[in-house]
Each structure stands twice: as structure tokens, then as C-alpha cells.
C-alpha positions as CSV (number, residue, x, y, z in Angstrom):
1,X,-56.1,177.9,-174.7
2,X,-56.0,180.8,-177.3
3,X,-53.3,181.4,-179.6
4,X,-52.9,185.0,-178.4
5,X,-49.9,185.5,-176.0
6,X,-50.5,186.1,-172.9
7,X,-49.3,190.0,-172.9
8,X,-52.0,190.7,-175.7
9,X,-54.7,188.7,-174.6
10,X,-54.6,189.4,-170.8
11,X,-53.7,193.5,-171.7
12,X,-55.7,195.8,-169.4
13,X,-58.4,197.2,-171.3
14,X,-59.8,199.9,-168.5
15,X,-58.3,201.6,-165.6
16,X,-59.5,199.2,-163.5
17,X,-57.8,196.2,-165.2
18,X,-54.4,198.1,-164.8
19,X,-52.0,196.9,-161.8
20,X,-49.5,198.9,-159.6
21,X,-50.2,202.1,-160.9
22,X,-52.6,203.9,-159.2
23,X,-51.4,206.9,-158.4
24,X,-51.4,207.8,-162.3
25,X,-54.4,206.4,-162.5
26,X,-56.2,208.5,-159.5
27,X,-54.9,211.7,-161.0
28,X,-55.8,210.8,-164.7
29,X,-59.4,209.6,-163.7
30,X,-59.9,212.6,-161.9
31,X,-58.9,214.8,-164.8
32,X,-61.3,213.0,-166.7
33,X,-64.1,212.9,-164.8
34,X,-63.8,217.3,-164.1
35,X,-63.2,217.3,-168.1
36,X,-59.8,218.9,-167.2
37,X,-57.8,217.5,-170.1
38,X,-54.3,218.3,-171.6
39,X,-53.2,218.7,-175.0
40,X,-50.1,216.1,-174.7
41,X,-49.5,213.8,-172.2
42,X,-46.1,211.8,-171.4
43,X,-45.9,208.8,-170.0
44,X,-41.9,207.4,-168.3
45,X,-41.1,204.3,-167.2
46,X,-39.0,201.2,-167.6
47,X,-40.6,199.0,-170.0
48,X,-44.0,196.5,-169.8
49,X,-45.2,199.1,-167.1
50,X,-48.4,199.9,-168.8
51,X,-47.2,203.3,-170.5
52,X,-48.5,202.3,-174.5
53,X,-51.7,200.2,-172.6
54,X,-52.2,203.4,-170.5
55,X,-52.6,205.3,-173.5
56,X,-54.9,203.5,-175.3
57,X,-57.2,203.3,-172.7
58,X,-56.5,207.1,-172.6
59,X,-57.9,207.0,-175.9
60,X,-60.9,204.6,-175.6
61,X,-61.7,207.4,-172.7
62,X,-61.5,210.4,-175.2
63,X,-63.5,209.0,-177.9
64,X,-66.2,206.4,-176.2
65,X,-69.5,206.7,-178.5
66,X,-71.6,205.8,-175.3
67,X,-70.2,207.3,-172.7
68,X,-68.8,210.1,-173.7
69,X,-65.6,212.0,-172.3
70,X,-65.5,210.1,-169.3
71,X,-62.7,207.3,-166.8
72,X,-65.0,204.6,-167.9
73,X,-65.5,203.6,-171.2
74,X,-68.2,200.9,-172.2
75,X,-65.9,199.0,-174.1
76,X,-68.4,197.4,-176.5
77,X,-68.7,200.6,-179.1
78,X,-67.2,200.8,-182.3
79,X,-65.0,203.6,-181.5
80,X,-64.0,201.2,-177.9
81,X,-63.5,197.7,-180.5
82,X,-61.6,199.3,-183.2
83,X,-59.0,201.0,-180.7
84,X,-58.5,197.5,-178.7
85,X,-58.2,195.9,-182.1
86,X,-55.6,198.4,-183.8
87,X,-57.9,199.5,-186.3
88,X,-59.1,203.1,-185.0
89,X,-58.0,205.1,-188.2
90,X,-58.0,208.6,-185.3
91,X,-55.7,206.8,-183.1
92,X,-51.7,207.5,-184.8
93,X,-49.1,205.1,-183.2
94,X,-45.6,206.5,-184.2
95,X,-42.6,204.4,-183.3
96,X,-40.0,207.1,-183.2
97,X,-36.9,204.7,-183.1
98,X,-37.9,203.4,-186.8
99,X,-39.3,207.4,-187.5
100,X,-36.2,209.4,-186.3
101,X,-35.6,212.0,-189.8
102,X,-37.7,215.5,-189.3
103,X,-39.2,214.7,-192.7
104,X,-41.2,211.9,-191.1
105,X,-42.4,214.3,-188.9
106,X,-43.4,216.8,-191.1
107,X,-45.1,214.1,-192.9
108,X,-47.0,213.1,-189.6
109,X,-48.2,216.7,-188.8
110,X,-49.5,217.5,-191.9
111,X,-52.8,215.9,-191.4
112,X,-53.2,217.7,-187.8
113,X,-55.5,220.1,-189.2
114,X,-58.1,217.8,-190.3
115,X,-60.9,217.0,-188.4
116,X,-61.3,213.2,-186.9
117,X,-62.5,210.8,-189.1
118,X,-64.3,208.2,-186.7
119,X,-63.6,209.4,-183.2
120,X,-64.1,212.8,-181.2
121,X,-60.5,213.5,-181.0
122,X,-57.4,212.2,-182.9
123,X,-54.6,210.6,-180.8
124,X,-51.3,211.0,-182.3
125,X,-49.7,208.1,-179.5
126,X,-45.9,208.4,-180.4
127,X,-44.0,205.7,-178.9
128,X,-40.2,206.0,-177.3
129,X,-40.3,209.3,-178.2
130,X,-36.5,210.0,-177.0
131,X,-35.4,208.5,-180.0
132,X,-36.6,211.7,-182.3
133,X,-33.6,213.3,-183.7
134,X,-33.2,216.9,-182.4
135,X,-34.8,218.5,-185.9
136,X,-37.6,216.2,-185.2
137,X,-38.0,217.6,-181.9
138,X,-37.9,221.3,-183.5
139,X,-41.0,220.6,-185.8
140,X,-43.1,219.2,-183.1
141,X,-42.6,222.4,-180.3
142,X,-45.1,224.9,-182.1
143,X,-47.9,222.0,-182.4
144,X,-47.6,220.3,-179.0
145,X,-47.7,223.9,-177.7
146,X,-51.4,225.1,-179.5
147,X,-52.2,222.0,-181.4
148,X,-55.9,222.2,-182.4
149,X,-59.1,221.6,-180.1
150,X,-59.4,217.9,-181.9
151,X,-55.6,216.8,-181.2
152,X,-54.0,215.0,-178.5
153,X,-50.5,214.0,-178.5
154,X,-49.4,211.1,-176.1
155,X,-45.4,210.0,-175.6
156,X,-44.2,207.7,-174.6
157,X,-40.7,207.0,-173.4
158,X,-38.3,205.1,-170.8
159,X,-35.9,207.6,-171.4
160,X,-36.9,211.0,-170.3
161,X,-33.6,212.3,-169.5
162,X,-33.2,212.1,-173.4
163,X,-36.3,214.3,-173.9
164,X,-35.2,218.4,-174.7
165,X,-36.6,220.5,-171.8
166,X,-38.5,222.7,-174.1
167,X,-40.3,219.6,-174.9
168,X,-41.3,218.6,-171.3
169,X,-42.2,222.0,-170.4
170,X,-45.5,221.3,-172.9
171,X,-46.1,217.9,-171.4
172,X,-48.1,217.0,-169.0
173,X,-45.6,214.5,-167.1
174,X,-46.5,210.8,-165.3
175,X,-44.2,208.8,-164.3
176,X,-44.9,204.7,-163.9
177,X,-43.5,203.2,-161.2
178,X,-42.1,199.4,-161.5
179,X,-44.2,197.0,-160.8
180,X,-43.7,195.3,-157.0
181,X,-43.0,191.8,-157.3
182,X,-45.8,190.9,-154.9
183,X,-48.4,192.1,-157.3
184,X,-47.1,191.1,-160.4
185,X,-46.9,187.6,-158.5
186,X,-50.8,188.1,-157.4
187,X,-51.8,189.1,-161.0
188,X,-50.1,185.9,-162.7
189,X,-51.5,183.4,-160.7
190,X,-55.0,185.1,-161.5
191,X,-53.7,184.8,-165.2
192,X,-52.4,181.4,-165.2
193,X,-55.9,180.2,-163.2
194,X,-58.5,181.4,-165.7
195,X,-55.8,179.9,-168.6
196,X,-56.0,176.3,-166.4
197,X,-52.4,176.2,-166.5
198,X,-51.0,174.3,-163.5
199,X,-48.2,176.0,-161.6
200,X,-45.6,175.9,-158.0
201,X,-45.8,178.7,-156.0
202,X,-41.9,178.7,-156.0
203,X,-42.0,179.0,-159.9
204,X,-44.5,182.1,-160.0
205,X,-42.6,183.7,-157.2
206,X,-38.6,183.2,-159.1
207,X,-40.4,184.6,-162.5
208,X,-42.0,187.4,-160.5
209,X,-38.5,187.9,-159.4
210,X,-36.6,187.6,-162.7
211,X,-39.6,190.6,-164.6
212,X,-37.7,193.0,-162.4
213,X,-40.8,195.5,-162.5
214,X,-42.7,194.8,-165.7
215,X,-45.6,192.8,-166.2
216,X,-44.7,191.7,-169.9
217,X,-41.2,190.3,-168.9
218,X,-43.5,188.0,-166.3
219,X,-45.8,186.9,-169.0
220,X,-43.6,186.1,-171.7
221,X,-41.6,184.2,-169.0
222,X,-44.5,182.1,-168.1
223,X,-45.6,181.6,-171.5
224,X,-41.9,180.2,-172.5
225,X,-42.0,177.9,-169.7
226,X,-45.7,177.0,-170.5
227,X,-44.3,175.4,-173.7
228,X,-41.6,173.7,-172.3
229,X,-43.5,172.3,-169.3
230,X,-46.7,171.3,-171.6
231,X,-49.0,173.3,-170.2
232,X,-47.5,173.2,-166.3
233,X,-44.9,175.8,-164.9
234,X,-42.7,174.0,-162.7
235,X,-39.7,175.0,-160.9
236,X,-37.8,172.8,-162.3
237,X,-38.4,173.8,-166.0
238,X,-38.0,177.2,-164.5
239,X,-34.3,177.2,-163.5
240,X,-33.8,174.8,-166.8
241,X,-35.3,177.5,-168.9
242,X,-33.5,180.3,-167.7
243,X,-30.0,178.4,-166.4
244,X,-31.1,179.5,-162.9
245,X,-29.6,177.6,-160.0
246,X,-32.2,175.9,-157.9
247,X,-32.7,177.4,-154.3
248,X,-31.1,173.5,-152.7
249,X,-27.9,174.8,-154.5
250,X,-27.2,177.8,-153.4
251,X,-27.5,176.8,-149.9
252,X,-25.0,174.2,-150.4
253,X,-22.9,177.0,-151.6
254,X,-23.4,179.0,-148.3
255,X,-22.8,176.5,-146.6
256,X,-19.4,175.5,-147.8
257,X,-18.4,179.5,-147.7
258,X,-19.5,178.8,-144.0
259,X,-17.3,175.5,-143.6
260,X,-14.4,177.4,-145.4
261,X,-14.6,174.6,-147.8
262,X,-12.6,176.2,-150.7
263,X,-11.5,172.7,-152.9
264,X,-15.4,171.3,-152.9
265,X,-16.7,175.0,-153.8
266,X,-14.6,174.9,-156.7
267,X,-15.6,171.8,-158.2
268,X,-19.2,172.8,-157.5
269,X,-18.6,175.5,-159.7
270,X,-16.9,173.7,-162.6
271,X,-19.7,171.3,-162.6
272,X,-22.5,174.5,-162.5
273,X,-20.5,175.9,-165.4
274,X,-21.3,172.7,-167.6
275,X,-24.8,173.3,-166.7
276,X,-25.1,176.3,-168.1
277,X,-26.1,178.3,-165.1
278,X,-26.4,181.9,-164.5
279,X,-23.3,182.9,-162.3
280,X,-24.5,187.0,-161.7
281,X,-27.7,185.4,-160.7
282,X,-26.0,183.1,-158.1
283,X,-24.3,186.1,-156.8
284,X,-27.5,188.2,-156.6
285,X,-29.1,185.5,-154.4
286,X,-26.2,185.2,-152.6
287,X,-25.8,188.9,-151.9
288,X,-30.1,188.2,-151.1
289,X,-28.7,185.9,-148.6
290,X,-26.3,188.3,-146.7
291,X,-28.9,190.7,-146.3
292,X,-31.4,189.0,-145.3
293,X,-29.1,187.4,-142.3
294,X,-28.6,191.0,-141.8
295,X,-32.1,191.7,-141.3
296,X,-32.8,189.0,-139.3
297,X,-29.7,189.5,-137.1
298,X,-31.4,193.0,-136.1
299,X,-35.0,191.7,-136.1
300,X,-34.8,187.8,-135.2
301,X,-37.1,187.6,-138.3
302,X,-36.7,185.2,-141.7
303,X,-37.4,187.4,-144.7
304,X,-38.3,184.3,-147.3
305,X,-38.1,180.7,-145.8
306,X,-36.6,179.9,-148.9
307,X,-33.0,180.3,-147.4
308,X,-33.9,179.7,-143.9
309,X,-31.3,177.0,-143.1
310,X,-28.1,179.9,-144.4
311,X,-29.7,182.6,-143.2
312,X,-29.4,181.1,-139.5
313,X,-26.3,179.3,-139.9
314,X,-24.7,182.9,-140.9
315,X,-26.2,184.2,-138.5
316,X,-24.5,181.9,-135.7
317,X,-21.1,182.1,-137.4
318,X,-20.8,185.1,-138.2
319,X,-21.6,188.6,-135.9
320,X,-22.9,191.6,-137.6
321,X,-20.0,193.7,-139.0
322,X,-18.6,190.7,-140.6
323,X,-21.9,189.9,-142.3
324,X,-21.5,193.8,-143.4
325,X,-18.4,193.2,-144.9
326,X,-19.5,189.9,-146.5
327,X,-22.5,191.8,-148.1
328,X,-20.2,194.3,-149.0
329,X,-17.6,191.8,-150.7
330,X,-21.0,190.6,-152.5
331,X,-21.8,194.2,-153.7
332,X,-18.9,194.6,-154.8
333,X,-18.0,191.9,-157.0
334,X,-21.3,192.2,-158.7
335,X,-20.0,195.5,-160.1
336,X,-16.7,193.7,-161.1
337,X,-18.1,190.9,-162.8
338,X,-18.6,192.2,-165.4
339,X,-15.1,193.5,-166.4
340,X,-13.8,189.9,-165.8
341,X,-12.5,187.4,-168.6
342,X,-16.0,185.3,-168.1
343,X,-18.6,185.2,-165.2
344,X,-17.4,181.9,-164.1
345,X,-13.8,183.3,-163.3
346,X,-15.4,186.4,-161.6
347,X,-18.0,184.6,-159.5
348,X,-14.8,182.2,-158.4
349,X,-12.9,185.3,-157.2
350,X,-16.0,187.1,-155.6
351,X,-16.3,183.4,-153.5
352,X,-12.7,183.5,-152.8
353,X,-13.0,186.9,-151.3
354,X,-15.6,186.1,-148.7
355,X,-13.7,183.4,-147.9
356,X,-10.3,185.0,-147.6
357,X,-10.4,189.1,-146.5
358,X,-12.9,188.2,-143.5
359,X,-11.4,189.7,-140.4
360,X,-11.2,185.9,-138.5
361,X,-13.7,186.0,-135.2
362,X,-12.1,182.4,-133.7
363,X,-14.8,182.4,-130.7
364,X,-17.3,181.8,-133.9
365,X,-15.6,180.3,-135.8
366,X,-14.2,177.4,-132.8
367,X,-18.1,177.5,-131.8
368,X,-19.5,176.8,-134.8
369,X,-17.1,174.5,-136.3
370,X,-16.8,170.7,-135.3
371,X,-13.2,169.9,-136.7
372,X,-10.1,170.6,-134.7
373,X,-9.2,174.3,-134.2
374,X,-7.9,176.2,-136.8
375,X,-5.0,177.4,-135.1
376,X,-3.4,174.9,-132.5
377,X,-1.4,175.6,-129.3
378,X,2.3,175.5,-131.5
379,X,0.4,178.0,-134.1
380,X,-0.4,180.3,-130.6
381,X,3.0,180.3,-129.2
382,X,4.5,181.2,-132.9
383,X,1.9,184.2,-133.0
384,X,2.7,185.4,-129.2
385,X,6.4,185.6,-130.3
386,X,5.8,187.8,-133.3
387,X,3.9,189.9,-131.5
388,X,6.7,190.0,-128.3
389,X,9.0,190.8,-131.2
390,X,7.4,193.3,-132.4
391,X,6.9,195.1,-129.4
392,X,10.7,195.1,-128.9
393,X,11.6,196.1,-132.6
394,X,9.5,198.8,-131.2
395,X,10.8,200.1,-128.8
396,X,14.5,199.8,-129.9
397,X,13.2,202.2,-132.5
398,X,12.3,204.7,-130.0
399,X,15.5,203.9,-128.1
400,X,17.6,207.0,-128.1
401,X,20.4,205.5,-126.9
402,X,20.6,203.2,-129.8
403,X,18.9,204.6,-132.5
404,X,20.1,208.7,-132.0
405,X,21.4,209.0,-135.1
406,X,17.9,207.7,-136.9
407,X,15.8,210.3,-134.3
408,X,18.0,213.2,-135.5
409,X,17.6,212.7,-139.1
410,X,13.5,212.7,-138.3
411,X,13.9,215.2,-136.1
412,X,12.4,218.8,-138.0
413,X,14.0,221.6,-136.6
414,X,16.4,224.2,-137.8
415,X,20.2,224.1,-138.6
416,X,21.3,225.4,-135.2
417,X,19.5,223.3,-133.3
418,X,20.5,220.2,-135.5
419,X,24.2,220.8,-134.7
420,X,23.3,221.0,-130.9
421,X,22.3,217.7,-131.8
422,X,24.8,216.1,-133.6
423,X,27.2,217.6,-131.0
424,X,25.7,215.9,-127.6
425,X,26.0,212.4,-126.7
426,X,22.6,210.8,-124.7
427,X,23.5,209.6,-121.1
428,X,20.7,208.7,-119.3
429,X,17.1,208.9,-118.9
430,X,14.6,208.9,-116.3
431,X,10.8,208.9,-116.7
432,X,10.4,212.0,-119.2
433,X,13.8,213.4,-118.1
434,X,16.5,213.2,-120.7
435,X,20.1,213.4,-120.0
436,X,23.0,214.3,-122.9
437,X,26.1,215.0,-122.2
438,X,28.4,218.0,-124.4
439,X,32.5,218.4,-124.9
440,X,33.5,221.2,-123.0
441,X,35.2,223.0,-125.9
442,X,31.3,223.0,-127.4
443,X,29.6,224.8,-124.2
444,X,29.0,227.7,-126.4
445,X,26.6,225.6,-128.7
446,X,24.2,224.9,-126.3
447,X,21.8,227.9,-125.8
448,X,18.6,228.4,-123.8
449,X,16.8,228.8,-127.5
450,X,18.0,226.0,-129.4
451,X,18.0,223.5,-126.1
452,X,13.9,224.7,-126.6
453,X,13.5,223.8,-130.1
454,X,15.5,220.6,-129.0
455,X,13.0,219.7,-126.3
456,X,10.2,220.6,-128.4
457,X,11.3,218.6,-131.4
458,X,11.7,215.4,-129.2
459,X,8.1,216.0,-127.7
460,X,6.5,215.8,-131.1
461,X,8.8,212.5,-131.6
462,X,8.1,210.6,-128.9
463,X,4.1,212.5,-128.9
464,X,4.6,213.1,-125.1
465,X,6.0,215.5,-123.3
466,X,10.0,215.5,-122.6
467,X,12.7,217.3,-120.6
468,X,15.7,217.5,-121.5
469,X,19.1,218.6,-119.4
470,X,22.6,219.3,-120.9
471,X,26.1,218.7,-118.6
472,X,29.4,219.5,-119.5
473,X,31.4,216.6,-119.7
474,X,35.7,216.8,-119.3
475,X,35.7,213.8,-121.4
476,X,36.3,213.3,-125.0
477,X,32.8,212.2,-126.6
478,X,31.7,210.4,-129.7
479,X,29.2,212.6,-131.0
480,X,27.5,212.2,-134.1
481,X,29.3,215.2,-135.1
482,X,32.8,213.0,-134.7
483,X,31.4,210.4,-136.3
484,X,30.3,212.4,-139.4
485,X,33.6,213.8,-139.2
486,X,35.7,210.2,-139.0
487,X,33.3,209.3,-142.0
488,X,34.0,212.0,-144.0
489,X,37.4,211.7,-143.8
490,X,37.2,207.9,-144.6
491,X,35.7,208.3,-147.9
492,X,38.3,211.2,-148.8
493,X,41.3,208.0,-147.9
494,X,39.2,205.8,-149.7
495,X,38.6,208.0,-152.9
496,X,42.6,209.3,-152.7
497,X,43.6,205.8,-153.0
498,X,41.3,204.8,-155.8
499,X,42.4,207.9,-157.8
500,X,45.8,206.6,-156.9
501,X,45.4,203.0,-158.1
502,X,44.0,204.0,-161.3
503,X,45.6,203.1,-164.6
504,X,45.0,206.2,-166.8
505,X,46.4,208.2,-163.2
506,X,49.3,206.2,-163.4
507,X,50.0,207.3,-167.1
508,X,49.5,210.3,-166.7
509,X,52.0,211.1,-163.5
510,X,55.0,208.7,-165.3
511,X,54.5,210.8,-168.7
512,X,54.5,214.1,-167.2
513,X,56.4,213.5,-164.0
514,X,53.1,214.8,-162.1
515,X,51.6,214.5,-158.6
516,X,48.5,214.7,-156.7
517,X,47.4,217.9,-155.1
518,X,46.8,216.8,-151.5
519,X,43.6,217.5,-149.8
520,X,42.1,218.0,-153.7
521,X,40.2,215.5,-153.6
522,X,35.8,215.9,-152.9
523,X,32.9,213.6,-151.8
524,X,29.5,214.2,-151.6
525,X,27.9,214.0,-148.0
């Protein structure tokens, strides 16, 4: 095996060699082929993409000795070697982040105006370009807008939202797409097969997984667990390397989610924390987990037989809102995790609230599970009699007999209608009929308007409709009126007599031979 990593040896050299970007690559051979081409080019993506590799190949296609300006360079000329080997002296790579001051771009745009030395055209290939300070950016406008007939500028960037519009407007833009993880998959066992390195299928598939788009992040995955394996990528090594839990584990973990297992979960994860392992990666699979029993709850299909065995044992416990809400839990958490103390305490309390906030379904639950019910017939009578003494807490609340005083307080309406209020007495009731009874000294309180507001007020209340009737009654009647009145009074007795008992009062009336004013005394309401 050479001792060229795998990112430079196996680093597309043609259009053709480059994967999951052909839509940039239709439109640039194209463009090529018609001999349409653009002063400055910029290339966007996340990074190992292709965007630097895209441009050299760019440039073998601009200044090929044997074919010409053309999408398929031979590759074997001078002009083709030196700019696969770094040594074209018409081919500029700027990295902007060590190149930010405007005098380094002066500097670089001085030589514009010279003709190529080796090549047809001189590729100025300026690399994270977003990084240029904003004076930097001013010195390159004018040239990137007319620079001459032998310059091309190609950027690069993964941050294009950095890039000044006035900029952009010059460019023309392509965007790289991340790699799927089914091709970059396909492409590293084609790598790993010419290199004769032996490898598991479940391996290549959890480092496709882990490059998240780019094709670098795979290989220099693979090469790391190359070395550690001895030449053989196992999946094993693989969850060693990268304190990734192995797919066995994080079933067991479903599974004891399932089982409502709390104590065992928690010593499962003490013992995964002395190991090392990756706790926002055991959530991601996890949340994997719940989406795929989504999936397959809709479709009756297994998304990766990886997970099979939780996927259908979710799928029987649990019906499809509350696998919603456990993905959602999942979701969740991931965002929090990372404001907590450490990931293990934030992965414990995303586990704990699967296990705790799901809305119980006991014809699952009692289905799947084989213990003893988790609420027995004792725990059922207890509930039924909460809930019958609910129900009656209820409706003594609406009770206007016992509760008039509470209604009237609640009740919105004016001042009038208020002391028609406080000035009846309830009687009886019937259906949606209402009977109060008034003092006959207090007839003149009740008229037809405020008897209306009344009945309207206690409609809203009650949110039905109610009639109410009025009688004169020869009898005396304890109104709330009365009783405000009896209270009142109480507290004026109560305050006199306090006044009265006090010390410095005492003093006071002995020294000066004084006495209380009667009927002096206020409280507030």
C-alpha cells in the first residue's frame, strides 16, 4: 500500500472520477465544451465535497497542452502533471484565512497583468474565500469584474453567506451538494478493494454515516481505522476508534425504555460512561430508532435491519402519536444536551423523559408486558374515587345555593345589577329556571333592566342559557347584602375594642381625661 493517504491518492482527477455532483458537473462540462467560460467562478459547500478538487480539474480543463479548452483533459501533459502535482507555476492557491490583510491582496493582484508563464490561462484558486477581510474584498471588485482575457479567478468557500453581495454578483455561483451516504458507502468499498484492505459491510456503512456528506471525513476515517485494525476495518475497531456504541447496545437500551426498566438503564449507562462512548451519538440512533418505527408503522416496512428487533417491539407497544411524542422527546433533548453539566447527565434525563411524560396507553402497555399489571384492582378503585370526587367538588362549585357569594364576585356586570345581587336570596331551581327570593322593603331594586343583565351574567357563568324569576318574600332574608352588613359592623366591634385595650390609648384618656368618639372608628372593606 502507498504512503499517500487515501484523500490524496484516490482524489478525482477528471470530471468523471468526481462523485455525487453531477449537476455541477453537467452544467460546467457543457460550458466547456460551447467554450462559454466565465471570468470567476465560486464554488459553496460543506467541506471534502470536491469544491478545491473541482477546481483543479477546472484548471487542467483550461490549460490541457493536448486537448485544448475542452471537459476532458488527457491527463498525461506537462501542463495536466504539474497541476496534479502542485507544481503548475499559472495555477495561484490563496488560503484566505492565513491571507486576510488587503496588503496580501494587493500583493497577489499585482502580477495579474502578466501573461501566463506555462499554461494558456492563469488560475488565481483562492480558497475559503469568506475569510477575506472587507478591504480585501474592496481590492478584488474592479479585477473580478474585467480581469484580463488570460485570468481566471476560482473561490472557494463553505460560507457564502459571509461573502459581500457585490462580490457574488461577479461570480458565477455552484453550489455542491453533500454527499449521500449511499454513494460515499459505494465509492469506499471501491477504494478499500483496489487498496486490498479487508472490511464488514456494517463498518463501511457506520463510517459512511459518521462523514455526514463529505468524502474526505470517510477516508480519513477509514484510514485511522486501517491502522488500528492492521490493515482490516472491522466494526469492532470502528466503535472502539470513535467511542461509538455498537448496534447490540442500543437495542438493549430500547428495550429497557420499552420494559420501563429505569434502575438497569442506569447502570448501563454508568458502565457506557467508563467506556468512553459517545452519548449524542446514542441519542441520534435512538432518535434513528423512533423514526424509523414511525415509518414502518405507516408503511409495514423496516428501513435498516440493523434495528429490526426495536423497531417492531415499538411498534407493538406503542401506537403512533406516542411514538410522535417519543421522537419528539428525542429531538428535543438533542438540542438540550448540549447546555447540560456533561453529556452523560443530559443523555440520563433525555432517557428519563421517554420514560416518564408518555401519556400511559394500559391496553399496550398490559398487552405487551408479561409482569403483573401496573395498576391493580385497589390502585382502580382509589382512581374511580378521585375522579367521583372531583366531579362533586365540581359541581358544588357551580352550586348556587352554596357557593352564591363566590358566583357574585365572578360575576362581571355593573354596580346596579351587583346590588340586585347581593340583595336576593336563591330559592329554588328547576332545569334552567332560577328562583331568588327579595325583602319586600327592596321591591324597588329589582327592575326589568338589571333582572336582564342579571340573567345574562349567569348565562355566560354557567355557559348555558338561564332564566331567572324574582318573588317578593314577607320574610326577613339573609342576603349577602346583610351579611356584608353584619360583617362590617363586626370588624368596627372588633377594631373599637382593640383601640380600647391599647396601652398608649389608655395613657392617653387617664392624662387628659379623654374619650372615644363613637362611631369614629374605619375599616377597609
Amino acid at each position: 500500500m502507498s504512503n499517500i493517504v487515501l484523500a490524496t491518492k484516490w482524489r478525482p482527477k477528471l470530471f468523471s472520477d468526481l462523485i455525487g455532483q453531477e449537476p455541477v458537473i453537467t452544467a460546467l462540462i457543457n460550458s466547456l465544451d460551447n467554450q462559454r467560460l466565465h471570468h470567476t467562478y465560486l464554488f459553496t459547500g460543506t467541506r471534502g465535497v470536491g469544491k478545491t478538487t473541482l477546481a483543479r480539474i477546472l484548471a487542467k480543463c483550461l490549460n490541457c497542452e493536448v486537448s485544448g479548452i475542452s471537459s476532458n483533459p488527457c491527463a498525461k501533459c506537462a501542463s495536466c502533471l504539474a497541476i496534479d502535482s502542485g507544481q503548475f507555476v499559472d495555477l495561484y492557491v490563496v488560503d484566505a484565512a492565513s491571507r486576510t490583510k488587503v496588503e496580501d491582496t494587493r500583493d497577489l493582484l499585482e502580477n495579474v497583468q502578466y501573461l501566463p508563464t506555462q499554461g494558456r490561462y492563469k488560475i488565481y484558486l483562492i480558497d475559503e474565500v469568506h475569510m477575506l477581510s472587507t478591504h480585501s474584498f474592496n481590492a478584488l471588485l474592479k479585477t473580478l469584474e474585467e480581469p484580463p482575457e488570460h485570468v481566471k479567478f476560482i473561490l472557494a468557500t463553505t460560507d457564502p453567506q459571509k461573502i459581500p453581495s457585490t462580490i457574488l454578483s461577479r461570480c458565477l455561483h455552484f453550489n455542491l451538494n453533500r454527499i449521500s451516504q449511499d454513494t460515499i458507502q459505494n465509492q469506499l468499498k471501491k477504494i478499500l478493494e483496489k487498496e486490498s484492505i479487508s472490511f464488514e459491510d456494517a463498518a463501511i456503512r457506520n463510517i459512511s454515516k459518521i462523514a455526514d456528506g463529505s468524502m474526505r471525513d470517510a477516508l480519513s476515517v477509514a484510514e485511522q481505522c486501517i491502522s488500528h485494525g492492521d490493515n482490516n476495518i472491522s466494526y469492532e475497531n470502528i466503535c472502539k476508534i470513535l467511542c461509538l456504541m455498537p448496534s447490540e447496545k442500543i437495542n438493549e437500551i430500547v428495550e429497557k425504555i420499552i420494559l420501563d426498566d429505569a434502575n438497569t438503564l442506569m447502570e448501563l449507562i454508568d458502565q457506557m460512561y467508563y467506556q468512553s462512548v459517545d452519548f449524542k451519538y446514542i441519542l441520534e440512533e435512538i432518535i434513528s430508532i423512533f423514526h424509523q418505527t414511525a415509518i414502518y408503522k405507516v408503511t409495514n416496512t423496516v428501513v435498516s435491519d440493523t434495528y429490526i428487533k426495536s423497531v417492531k417491539n415499538l411498534a407493538k407497544k406503542y401506537n403512533e402519536e406516542e411514538i410522535q411524542i417519543l421522537y419528539q422527546v428525542g429531538v428535543t433533548s438533542m438540542r438540550d444536551i448540549e447546555y447540560a453539566p456533561d453529556y452523560k447527565s443530559g443523555f440520563e434525563m433525555s432517557i428519563i423523559r421517554m420514560m416518564m411524560f408518555l401519556p400511559f396507553n394500559s391496553e399496550s402497555q398490559i398487552k405487551y408486558s408479561k409482569s403483573k399489571p401496573l395498576i391493580d384492582e385497589k390502585e382502580k378503585v382509589k382512581v374511580k374515587k378521585n375522579i367521583e370526587q372531583v366531579k362533586l367538588e365540581k359541581e358544588n362549585i357551580l352550586s348556587i345555593e352554596k357557593n352564591w357569594e363566590i358566583i357574585v364576585k365572578r360575576l362581571e356586570v355593573d354596580s346596579i345589577t351587583k346590588n340586585l345581587a347581593n340583595n336576593i336570596k336563591f330559592d329554588s331551581k328547576k332545569d334552567n329556571l332560577i328562583n331568588f327570593l327579595i325583602n319586600e322593603d327592596l321591591e324597588g331594586v329589582v327592575t326589568e333592566k338589571s333582572k336582564d343583565k342579571l340573567n345574562e351574567a349567569l348565562s355566560n357563568y354557567f355557559k348555558k342559557d338561564i332564566t331567572i324569576n324574582i318573588s317578593i318574600s314577607d320574610k326577613t332574608l339573609e342576603t349577602l347584602h346583610e351579611k356584608n352588613e353584619q360583617d362590617y359592623k363586626n370588624k368596627i366591634s372588633s377594631a373599637s375594642k382593640i383601640i380600647d385595650e391599647d396601652d398608649f390609648v389608655k395613657n392617653i384618656k387617664e392624662k387628659f381625661n379623654a374619650k372615644s368618639i363613637e362611631n369614629s372608628v374605619q375599616v377597609d372593606d
